[in-house]
MIKEKE-907317 format. One record per residue (C-alpha): y, x negated, z. Coordinates in steps of 0.1 Angstrom, whole numbers, padded with zeros to 4 digits, always signed. Example, Ala and Ser with C-alpha at 12.3 -4.5 7.8 and 13.67 -1.06 7.14 Angstrom:
BEGIN
-0045-0123+0078;-0011-0137+0071;
REM end
This chain:
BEGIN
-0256+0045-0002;-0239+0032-0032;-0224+0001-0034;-0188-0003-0035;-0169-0024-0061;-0150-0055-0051;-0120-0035-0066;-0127-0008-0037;-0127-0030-0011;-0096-0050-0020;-0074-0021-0025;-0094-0005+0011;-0087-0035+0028;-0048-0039+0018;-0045+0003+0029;-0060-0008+0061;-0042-0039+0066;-0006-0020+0060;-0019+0018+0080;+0000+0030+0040;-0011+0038+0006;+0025+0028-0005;+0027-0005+0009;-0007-0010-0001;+0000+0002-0037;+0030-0023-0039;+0010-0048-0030;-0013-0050-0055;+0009-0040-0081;-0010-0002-0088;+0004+0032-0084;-0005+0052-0049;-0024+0078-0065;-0047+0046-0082;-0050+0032-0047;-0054+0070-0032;-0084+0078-0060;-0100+0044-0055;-0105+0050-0013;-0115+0087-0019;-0139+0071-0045;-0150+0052-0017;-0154+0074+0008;-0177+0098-0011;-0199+0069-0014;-0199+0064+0023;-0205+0096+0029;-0178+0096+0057;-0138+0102+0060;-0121+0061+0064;-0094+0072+0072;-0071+0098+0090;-0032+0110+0089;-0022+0119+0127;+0013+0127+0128;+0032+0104+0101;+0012+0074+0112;-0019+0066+0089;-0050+0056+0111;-0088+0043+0103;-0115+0064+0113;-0147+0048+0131;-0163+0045+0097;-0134+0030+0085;-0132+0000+0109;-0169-0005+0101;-0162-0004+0064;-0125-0027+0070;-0143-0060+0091;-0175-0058+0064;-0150-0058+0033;-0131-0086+0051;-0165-0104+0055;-0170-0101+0017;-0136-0106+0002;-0132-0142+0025;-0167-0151+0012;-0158-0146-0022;-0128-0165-0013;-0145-0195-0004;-0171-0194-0034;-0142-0193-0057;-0127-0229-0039;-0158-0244-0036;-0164-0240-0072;-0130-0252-0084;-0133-0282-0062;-0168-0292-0081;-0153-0289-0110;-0134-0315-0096;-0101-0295-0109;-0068-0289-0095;-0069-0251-0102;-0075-0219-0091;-0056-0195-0062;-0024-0211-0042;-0018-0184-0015;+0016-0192+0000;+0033-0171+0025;+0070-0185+0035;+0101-0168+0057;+0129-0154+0041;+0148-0185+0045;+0123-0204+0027;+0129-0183-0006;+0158-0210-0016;+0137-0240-0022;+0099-0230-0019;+0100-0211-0053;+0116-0245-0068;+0089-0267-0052;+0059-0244-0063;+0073-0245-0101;+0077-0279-0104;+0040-0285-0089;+0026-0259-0117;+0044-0272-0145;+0023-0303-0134;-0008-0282-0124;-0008-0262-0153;-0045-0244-0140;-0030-0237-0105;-0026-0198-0097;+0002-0193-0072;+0003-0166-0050;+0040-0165-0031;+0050-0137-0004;+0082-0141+0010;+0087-0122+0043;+0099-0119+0076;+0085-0145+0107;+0069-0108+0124;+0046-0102+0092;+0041-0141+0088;+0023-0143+0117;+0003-0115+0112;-0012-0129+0082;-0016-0163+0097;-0035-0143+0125;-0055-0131+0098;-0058-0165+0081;-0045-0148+0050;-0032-0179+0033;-0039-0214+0025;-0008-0221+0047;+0027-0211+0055;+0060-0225+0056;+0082-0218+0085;+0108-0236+0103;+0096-0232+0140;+0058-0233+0148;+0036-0205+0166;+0024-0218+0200;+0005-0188+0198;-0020-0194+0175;-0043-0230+0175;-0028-0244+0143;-0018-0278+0120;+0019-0282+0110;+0029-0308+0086;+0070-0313+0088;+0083-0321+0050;+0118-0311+0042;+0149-0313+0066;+0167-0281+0080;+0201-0285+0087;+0219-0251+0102;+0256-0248+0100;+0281-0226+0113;+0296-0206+0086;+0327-0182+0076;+0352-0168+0054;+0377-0190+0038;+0406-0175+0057;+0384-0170+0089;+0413-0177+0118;+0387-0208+0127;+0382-0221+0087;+0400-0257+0088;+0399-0260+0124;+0383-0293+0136;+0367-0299+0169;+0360-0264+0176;+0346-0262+0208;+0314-0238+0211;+0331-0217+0241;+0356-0206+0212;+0332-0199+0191;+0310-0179+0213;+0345-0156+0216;+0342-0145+0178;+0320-0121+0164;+0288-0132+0149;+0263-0120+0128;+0223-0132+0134;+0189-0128+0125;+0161-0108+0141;+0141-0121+0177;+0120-0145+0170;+0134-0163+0141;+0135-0199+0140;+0171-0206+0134;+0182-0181+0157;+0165-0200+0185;+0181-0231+0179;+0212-0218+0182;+0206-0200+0210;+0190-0228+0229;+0224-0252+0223;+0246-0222+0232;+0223-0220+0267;+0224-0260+0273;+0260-0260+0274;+0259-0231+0302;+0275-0209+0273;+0269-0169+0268;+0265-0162+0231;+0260-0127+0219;+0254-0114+0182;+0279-0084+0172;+0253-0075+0144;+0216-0081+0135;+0205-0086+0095;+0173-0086+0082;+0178-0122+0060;+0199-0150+0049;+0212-0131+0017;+0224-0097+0040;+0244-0122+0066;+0260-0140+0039;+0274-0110+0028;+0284-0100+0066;+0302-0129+0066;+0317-0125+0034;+0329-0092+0040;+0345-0101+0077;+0321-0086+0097;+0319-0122+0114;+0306-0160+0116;+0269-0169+0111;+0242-0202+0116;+0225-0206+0087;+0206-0234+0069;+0223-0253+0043;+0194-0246+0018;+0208-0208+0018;+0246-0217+0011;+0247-0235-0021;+0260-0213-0042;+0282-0199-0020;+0302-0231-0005;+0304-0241-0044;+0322-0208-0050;+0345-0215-0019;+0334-0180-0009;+0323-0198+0028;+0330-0225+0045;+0311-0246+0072;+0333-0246+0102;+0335-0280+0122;+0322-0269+0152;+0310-0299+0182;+0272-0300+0184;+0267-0293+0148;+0251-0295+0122;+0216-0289+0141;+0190-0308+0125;+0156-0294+0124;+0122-0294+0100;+0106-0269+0080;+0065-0272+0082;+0040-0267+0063;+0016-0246+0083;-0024-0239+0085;-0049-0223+0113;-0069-0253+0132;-0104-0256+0108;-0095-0241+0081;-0113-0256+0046;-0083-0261+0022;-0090-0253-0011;-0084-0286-0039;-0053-0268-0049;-0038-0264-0015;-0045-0297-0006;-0029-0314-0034;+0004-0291-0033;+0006-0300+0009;+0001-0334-0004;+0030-0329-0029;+0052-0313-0005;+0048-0342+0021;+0052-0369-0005;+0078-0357-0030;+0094-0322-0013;+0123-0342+0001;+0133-0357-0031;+0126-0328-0052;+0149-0301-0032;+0176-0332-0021;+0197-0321-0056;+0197-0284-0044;+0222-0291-0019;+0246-0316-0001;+0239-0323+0036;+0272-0328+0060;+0279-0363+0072;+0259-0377+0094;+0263-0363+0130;+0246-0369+0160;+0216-0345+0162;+0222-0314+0189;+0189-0298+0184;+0160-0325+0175;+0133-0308+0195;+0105-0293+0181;+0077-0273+0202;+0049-0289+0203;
REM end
């Protein structure tokens, strides 16, 4: 058999990894009939079919789960030669692989430029997405490490808390609750509201201090991220929780308001997260380093953080 080329098993691996030559394609930044040649390239030095369409839904043939764990194999070996060499070099350089939840988007970009303006060598690597494909690549131990606001219980991992999340209630200016105070949460379990999908973080909180208080919350409508509810909200489809680090702009413009609502702000963490065992690369170390020393401080000026109130929601899982 002929060998394949790194290049064939990347691209292979990312169209196994999404079950899609398109998502694979915009992935690594190559048009679907590149990624398409390079896999049939593949293939005919296999000698066998990888893969298989079967109704709409792209599936990998016996040979091609053989072909997927060795590239996997190779690619994370390659991986760790490439750290090990940077760290005897004794350099902070090489690949950062970062993967962070939508909400994260607001500040992590900010943090990770300000650490490569002072780590000129570093290469980041940043994919914003949604907590369902995070932890699929943090099952796959795709990334140095992960930022998220609530940490997996199902997975063995290390999570480092370095930045304060602070969720508010939000509306329209002209919202018939905007300039209320004391708003009770029963009223404002009566109006609609717009949330995030099962399973997010801030989603949880809220509907954790919604069930302490014996209250029944409901969402009217469900958005994919921060930037879709904010628009909800500014077009009157309802109220939202969201953290503070996603309303800057916004509660500058006056186009939303935090409503005073009792029991918040909630006060949470963001973490910086990492599979149990896994060799951090010099680069990776230094920027969690960074982000636990300095991340506080750095992002602080990004927004301003309600007066002090009594913390509703101070648990974490463990």
């Amino acid at each position: 058999m002929i060998p394949p080329t790194l290049q064939q098993m990347r691209l292979f691996a990312a169209v196994a990894r999404h079950k899609s030559f398109t998502r694979a394609a915009h992935e690594v930044n190559l048009t679907q009939p590149s990624v398409s040649m390079q896999v049939k390239s593949l293939e005919e030095k296999i000698g066998l079919p990888l893969t298989e369409q079967v109704g709409k839904t792209l599936h990998l043939t016996g040979a091609g789960e053989e072909v997927y764990a060795a590239c996997l194999d190779v690619l994370e070996r390659l991986g760790e030669m490439e750290t090990a060499i940077d760290d005897l070099k004794g350099e902070v350089a090489g690949p950062l692989n970062v993967t962070v939840v939508s909400s994260a988007k607001y500040f992590l970009p900010h943090l990770l430029g300000s650490f490569v303006r002072r780590y000129p060598k570093v290469e980041p690597r940043l994919q914003i997405t949604n907590r369902a494909e995070l932890l699929d690549r943090l099952s796959r131990n795709a990334d140095d490490f992960y930022v998220m606001g609530l940490a997996p219980e199902e997975f063995a991992v290390l999570r480092e808390p370095f930045l304060e999340n602070v969720i508010v209630p939000v509306a329209r200016p002209d919202h018939p609750l905007a300039g209320k105070t004391g708003i009770t949460l029963a009223e404002l379990a009566e109006v609609p509201a717009i949330g995030r999908e099962s399973g997010s973080g801030t989603r949880g909180a809220v509907e954790r201090l919604f069930s302490e208080h014996g209250i029944e919350h409901r969402y009217h409508f469900l958005l994919d991220d921060a930037e879709a509810i904010k628009q909800g909200v500014i077009g009157g489809l309802g109220i939202a929780f969201l953290s503070l680090h996603a309303l800057r702009l916004e509660l500058d413009r006056g186009t939303l308001v935090v409503l005073d609502v009792q029991g918040f702000p909630l006060r949470r963490r963001w973490y910086a997260v990492h599979r149990q065992g896994k060799r951090l690369s010099k680069a990776a170390t230094v920027f969690l380093n960074y982000l636990l020393e300095e991340g506080e401080e750095e992002v602080a000026h990004l927004l301003t953080i309600p007066d002090e109130t009594p913390a509703a929601d101070d648990r974490q899982p463990t």
